[in-house]
C-alpha positions as CSV (number, residue, x, y, z in Angstrom):
1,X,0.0,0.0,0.0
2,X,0.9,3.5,-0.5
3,X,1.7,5.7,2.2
4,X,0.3,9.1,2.3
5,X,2.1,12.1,3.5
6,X,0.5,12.4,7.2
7,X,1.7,8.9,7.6
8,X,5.2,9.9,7.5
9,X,7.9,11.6,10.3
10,X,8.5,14.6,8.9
11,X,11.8,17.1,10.0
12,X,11.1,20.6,8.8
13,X,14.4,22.5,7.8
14,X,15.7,24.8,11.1
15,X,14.7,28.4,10.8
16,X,16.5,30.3,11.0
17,X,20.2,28.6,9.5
18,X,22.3,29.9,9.8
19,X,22.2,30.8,13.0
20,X,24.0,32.3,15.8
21,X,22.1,32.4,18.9
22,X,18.8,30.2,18.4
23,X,17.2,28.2,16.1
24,X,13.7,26.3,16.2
25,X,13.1,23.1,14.7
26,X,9.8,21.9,13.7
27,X,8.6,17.9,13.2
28,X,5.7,16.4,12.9
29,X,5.1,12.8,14.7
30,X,2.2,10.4,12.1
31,X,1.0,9.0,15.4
32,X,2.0,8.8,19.1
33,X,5.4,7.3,19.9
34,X,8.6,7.8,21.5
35,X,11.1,10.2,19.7
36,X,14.5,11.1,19.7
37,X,15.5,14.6,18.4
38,X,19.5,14.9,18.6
39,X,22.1,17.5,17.3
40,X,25.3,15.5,15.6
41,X,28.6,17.0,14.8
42,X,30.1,16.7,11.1
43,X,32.4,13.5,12.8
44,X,28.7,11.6,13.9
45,X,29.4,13.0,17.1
46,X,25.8,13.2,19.7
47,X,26.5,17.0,20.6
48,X,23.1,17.4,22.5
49,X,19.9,16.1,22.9
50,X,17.3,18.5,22.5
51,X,14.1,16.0,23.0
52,X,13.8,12.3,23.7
53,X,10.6,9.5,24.9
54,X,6.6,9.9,24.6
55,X,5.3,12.3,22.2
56,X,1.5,13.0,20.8
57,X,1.2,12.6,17.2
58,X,1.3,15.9,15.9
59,X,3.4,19.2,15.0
60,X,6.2,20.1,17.6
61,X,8.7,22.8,17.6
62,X,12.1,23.0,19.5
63,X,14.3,25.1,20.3
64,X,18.5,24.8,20.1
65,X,20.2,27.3,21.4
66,X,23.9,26.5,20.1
67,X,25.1,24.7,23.0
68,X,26.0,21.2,23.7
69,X,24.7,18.6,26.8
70,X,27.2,20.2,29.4
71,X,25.3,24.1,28.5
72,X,28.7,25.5,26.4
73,X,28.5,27.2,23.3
74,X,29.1,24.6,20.2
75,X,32.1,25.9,17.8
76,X,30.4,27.6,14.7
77,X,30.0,25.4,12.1
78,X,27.8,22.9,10.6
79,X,25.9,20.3,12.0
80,X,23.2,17.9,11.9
81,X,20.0,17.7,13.5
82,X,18.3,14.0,13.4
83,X,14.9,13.0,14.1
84,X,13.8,9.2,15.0
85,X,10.8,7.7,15.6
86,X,10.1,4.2,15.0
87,X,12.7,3.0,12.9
88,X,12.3,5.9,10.7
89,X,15.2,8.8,10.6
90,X,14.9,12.1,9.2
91,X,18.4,14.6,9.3
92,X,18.6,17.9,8.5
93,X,21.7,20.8,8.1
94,X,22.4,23.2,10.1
95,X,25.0,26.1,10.7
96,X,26.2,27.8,13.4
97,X,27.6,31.2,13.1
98,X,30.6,32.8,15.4
């Protein structure tokens, strides 16, 4: 069967990128579930994770404010922010700017 688009994760692009200060990232979950939404370094890296466990299905939005798990500022610079749910992984760029 085909799948429609509400029956899909979906990882909006972070607004704004680049950024220097904050950035808000927006995902939709197809149904409840448990979630992970990390931020990676170019090496593959976990730099921070910015959600994780039981979410409604629906639109959420959060917020990364350009530091890592231990509250410093991340090097400017590109990285990437990955969304999974079930199996399923969605990534998208970001940058950082000094």
């Amino acid at each position: 069967p085909t799948r429609r688009s509400s029956d899909l994760l979906a990882l909006a692009p972070a607004r704004p990128t680049p950024f220097s200060d904050r950035t808000d990232v927006s995902w939709t979950m197809p149904r409840a579930g448990v979630a992970t939404l990390c931020v990676y370094d170019v090496l593959g890296r976990r730099v921070r994770t910015l959600a994780e466990g039981a979410r409604p299905a629906g639109a959420h939005t959060t917020a990364w404010d350009g530091r890592d798990g231990h509250g410093a500022r991340v090097p400017a610079g590109a990285y990437l922010i990955v969304l999974e749910s079930e199996g399923v992984r969605r990534a998208r760029r970001v940058v950082r700017l000094p």
